[in-house]
C-alpha positions as CSV (number, residue, x, y, z in Angstrom):
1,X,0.0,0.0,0.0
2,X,1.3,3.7,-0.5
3,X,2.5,5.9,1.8
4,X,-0.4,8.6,2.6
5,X,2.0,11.1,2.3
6,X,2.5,10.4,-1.7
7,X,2.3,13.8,-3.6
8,X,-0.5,14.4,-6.2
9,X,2.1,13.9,-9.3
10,X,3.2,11.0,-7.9
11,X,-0.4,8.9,-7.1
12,X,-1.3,10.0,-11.2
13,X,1.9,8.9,-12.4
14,X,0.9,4.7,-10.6
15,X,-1.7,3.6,-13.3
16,X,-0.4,2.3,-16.2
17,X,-2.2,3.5,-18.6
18,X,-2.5,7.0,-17.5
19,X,0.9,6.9,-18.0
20,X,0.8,6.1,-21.4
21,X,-2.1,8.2,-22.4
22,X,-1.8,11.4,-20.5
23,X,2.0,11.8,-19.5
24,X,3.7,14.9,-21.3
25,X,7.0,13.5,-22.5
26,X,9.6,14.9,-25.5
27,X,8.5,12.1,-28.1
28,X,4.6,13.3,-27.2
29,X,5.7,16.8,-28.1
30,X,7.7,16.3,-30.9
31,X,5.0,14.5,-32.6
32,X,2.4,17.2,-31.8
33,X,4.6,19.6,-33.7
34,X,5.2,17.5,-36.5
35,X,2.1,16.5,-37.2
36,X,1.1,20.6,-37.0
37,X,3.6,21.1,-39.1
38,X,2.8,18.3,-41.9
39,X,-0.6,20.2,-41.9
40,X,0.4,23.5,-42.2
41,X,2.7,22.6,-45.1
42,X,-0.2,20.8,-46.6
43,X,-2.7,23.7,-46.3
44,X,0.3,26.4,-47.6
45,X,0.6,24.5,-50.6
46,X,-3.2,24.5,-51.0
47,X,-3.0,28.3,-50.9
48,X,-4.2,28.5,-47.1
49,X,-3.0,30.1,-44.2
50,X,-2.8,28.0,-41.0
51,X,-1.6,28.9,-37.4
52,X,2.1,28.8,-38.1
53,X,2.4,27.2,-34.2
54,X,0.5,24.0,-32.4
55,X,-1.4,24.6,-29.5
56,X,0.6,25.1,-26.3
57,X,1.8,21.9,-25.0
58,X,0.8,20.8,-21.7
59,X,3.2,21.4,-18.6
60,X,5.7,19.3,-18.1
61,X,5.7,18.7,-14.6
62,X,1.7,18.2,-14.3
63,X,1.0,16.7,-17.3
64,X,-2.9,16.6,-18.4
65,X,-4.1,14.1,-15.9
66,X,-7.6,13.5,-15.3
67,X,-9.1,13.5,-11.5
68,X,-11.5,10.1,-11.4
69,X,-11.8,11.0,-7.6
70,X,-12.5,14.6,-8.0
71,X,-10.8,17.5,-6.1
72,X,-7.1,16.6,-4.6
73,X,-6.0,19.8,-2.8
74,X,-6.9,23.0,-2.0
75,X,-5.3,24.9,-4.9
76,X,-8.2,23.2,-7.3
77,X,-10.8,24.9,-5.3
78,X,-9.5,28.5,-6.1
79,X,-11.1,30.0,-8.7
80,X,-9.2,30.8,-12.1
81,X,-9.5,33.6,-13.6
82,X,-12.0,33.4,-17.1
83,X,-9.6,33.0,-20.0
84,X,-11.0,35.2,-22.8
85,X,-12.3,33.0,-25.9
86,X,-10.0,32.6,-28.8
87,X,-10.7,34.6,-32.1
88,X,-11.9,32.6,-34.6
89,X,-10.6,33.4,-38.4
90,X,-14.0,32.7,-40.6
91,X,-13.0,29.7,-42.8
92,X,-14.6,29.2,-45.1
93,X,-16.3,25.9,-47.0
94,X,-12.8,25.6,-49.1
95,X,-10.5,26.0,-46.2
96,X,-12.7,23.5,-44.1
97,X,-12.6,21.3,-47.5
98,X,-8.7,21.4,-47.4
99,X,-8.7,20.6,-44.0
100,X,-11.1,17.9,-43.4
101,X,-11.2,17.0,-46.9
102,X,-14.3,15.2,-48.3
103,X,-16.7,15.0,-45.6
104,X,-18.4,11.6,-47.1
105,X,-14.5,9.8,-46.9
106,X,-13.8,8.8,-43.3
107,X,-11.4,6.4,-41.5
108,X,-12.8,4.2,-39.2
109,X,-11.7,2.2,-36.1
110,X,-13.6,0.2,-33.7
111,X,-13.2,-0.8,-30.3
112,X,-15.4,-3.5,-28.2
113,X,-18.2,-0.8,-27.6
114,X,-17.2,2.4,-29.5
115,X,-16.3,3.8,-33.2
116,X,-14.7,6.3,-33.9
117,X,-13.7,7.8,-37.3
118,X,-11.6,10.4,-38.9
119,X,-10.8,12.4,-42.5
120,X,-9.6,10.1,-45.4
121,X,-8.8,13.0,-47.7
122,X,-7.7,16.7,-46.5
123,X,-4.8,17.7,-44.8
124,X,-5.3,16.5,-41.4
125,X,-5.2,12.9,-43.5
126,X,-2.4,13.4,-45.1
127,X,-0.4,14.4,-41.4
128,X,-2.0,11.4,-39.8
129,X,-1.2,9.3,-42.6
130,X,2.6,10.9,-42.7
131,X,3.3,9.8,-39.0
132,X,1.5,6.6,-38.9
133,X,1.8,4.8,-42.1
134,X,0.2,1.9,-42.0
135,X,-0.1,1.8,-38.8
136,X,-2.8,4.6,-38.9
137,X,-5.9,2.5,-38.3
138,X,-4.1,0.5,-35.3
139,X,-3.4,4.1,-33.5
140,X,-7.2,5.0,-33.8
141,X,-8.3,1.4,-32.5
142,X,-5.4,2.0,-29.8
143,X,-6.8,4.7,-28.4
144,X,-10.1,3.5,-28.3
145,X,-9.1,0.2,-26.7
146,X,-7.0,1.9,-24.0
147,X,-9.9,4.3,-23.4
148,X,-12.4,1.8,-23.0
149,X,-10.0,-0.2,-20.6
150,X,-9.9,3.1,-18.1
151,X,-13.5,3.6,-18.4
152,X,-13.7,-0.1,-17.4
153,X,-11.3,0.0,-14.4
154,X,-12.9,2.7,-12.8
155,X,-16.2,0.6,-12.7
156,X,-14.6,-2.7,-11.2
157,X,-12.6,-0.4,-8.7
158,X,-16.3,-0.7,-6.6
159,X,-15.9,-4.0,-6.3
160,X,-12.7,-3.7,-4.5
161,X,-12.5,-4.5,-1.0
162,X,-9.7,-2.0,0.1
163,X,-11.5,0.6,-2.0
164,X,-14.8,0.3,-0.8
165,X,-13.0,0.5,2.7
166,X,-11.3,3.7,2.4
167,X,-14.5,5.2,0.9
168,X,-16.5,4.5,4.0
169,X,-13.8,6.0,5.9
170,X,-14.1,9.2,4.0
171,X,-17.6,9.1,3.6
172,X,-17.8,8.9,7.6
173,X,-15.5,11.9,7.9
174,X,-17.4,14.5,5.3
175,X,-20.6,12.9,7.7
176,X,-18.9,14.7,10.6
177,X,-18.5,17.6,8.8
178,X,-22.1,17.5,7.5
179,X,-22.5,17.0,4.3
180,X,-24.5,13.4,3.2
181,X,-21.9,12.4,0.1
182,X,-21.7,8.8,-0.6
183,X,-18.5,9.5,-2.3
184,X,-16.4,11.7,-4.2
185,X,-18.0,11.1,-7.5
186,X,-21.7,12.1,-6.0
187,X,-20.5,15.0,-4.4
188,X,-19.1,16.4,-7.3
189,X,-22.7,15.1,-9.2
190,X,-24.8,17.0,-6.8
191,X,-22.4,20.0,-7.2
192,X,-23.5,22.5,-9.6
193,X,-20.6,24.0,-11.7
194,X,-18.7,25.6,-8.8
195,X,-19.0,23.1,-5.7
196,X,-20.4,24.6,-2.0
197,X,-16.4,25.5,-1.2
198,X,-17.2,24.3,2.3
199,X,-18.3,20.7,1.3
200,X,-15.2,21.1,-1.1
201,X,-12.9,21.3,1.5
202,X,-14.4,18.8,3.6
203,X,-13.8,16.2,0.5
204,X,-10.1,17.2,0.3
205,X,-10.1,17.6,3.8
206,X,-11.0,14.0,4.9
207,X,-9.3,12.5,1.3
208,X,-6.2,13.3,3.1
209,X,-7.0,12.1,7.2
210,X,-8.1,8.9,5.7
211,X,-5.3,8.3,3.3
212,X,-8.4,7.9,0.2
213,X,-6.3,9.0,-2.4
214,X,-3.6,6.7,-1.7
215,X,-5.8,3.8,-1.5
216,X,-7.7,4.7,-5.0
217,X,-4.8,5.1,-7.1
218,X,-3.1,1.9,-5.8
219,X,-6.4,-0.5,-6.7
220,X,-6.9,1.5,-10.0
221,X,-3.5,0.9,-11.0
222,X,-3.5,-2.7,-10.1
223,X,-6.7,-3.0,-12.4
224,X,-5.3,-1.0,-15.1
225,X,-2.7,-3.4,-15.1
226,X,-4.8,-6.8,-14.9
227,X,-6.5,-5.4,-18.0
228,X,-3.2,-4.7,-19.8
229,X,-1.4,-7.9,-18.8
230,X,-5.3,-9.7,-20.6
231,X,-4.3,-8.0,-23.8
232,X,-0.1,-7.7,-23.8
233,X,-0.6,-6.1,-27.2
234,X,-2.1,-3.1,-26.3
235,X,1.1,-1.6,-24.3
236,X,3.3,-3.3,-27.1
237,X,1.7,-1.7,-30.4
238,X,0.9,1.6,-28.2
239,X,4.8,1.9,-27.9
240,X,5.5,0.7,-31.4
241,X,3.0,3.4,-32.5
242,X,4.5,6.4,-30.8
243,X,7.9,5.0,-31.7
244,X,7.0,5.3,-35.3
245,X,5.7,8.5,-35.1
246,X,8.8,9.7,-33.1
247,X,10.8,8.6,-35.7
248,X,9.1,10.3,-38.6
249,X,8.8,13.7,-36.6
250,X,12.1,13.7,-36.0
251,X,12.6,13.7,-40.1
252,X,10.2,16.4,-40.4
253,X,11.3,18.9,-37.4
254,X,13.8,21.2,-38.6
């Protein structure tokens, strides 16, 4: 079992395939860029002009890790400031045609319960097709596959024991503190948009007396990984994927 004491960054960093989907890491980036890049060069030569930069990458030392169990600490609960909306550049049905190309040509991947499909012809087709060859199908079913897998270890994380012990123990503490929660997931279902900040801080409060995020991240990673080691060639063609990519993006990066 972990140490209570284990940091945020640490606890996101234990299931697997968190890990492999959400860490930031220099291969991640350097595909990202290439792939903008392979885009932009595509839409030039098409006589359009495209943001010359990706998006901004995500941090390096948080990385874009989701929250199954809700708020962590006490800097989530402070409000951010509103970012103002980006300004949108009107397109146009020719630069959405050279983008997406032919809206009746897809690519499509499936996974046990979900499909999911994207442009055959356009640029964005070509830049997918450019870093992942013939590979490109795998990637999308990947993805899939891997997401379905997390949605699936959260639900058998209720059957486990040591889980189900450490959210009694939390739900008993926010009980103290008056609110009725059954866990973290229905407090922050009965929450509107911005949470009451007092029953907030009473969910991070009593996640850390009780040791609950310790607990959670040690029995979802153990299920992550039962579900990996079932299908071995889901990590093994995830890493041959982003391997591939690398490689190409290192060709087309300057």
């Amino acid at each position: 079992m972990l140490r209570t004491q284990a940091s945020p960054a640490e606890l996101h960093r234990l299931p697997p395939i968190y890990r492999m989907t959400y860490r930031w890491s220099a291969a991640g980036e350097r595909i990202q860029r290439a792939h903008h890049q392979v885009v932009g060069t595509c839409m030039d030569r098409l006589g359009f002009a495209y943001p010359p930069t990706p998006p901004p990458s995500t941090s390096r030392s948080e990385g874009p890790w989701p929250f199954p169990f809700g708020f962590e600490t006490t800097d989530q609960l402070q409000p951010r400031p509103a970012e103002p909306a980006p300004r949108e550049t009107p397109r146009g049905e020719a630069f959405e045609r050279a983008l997406f190309g032919d809206p009746d040509r897809r690519v499509t991947a499936r996974g046990a319960k979900l499909t999911v499909n994207r442009p055959a012809t356009g640029c964005l087709a070509e830049a997918d097709g450019r870093l992942q060859g013939e590979m490109r199908i795998r990637s999308m079913q990947l993805s899939i596959l891997l997401y379905e897998a997390e949605t699936a270890a959260l639900q058998l994380l209720d059957a486990e024991p040591a889980f189900r012990s450490a959210t009694e123990q939390w739900r008993r503490c926010v009980q103290r503190a008056g609110f009725p929660f059954r866990d973290p997931r229905d407090l922050l279902r009965k929450s509107s948009a911005q949470p009451d900040p007092a029953a907030a801080q009473a969910d991070v409060r009593c996640k850390r007396s009780t040791g609950y995020l310790a607990t959670a991240y040690d029995r979802l990673a153990r299920i992550q990984q039962r579900l990996l080691d079932k299908e071995p060639s889901l990590a093994r063609d995830w890493a041959r994927s982003q391997a591939r990519q690398d490689s190409v993006a290192r060709d087309v990066l300057p």
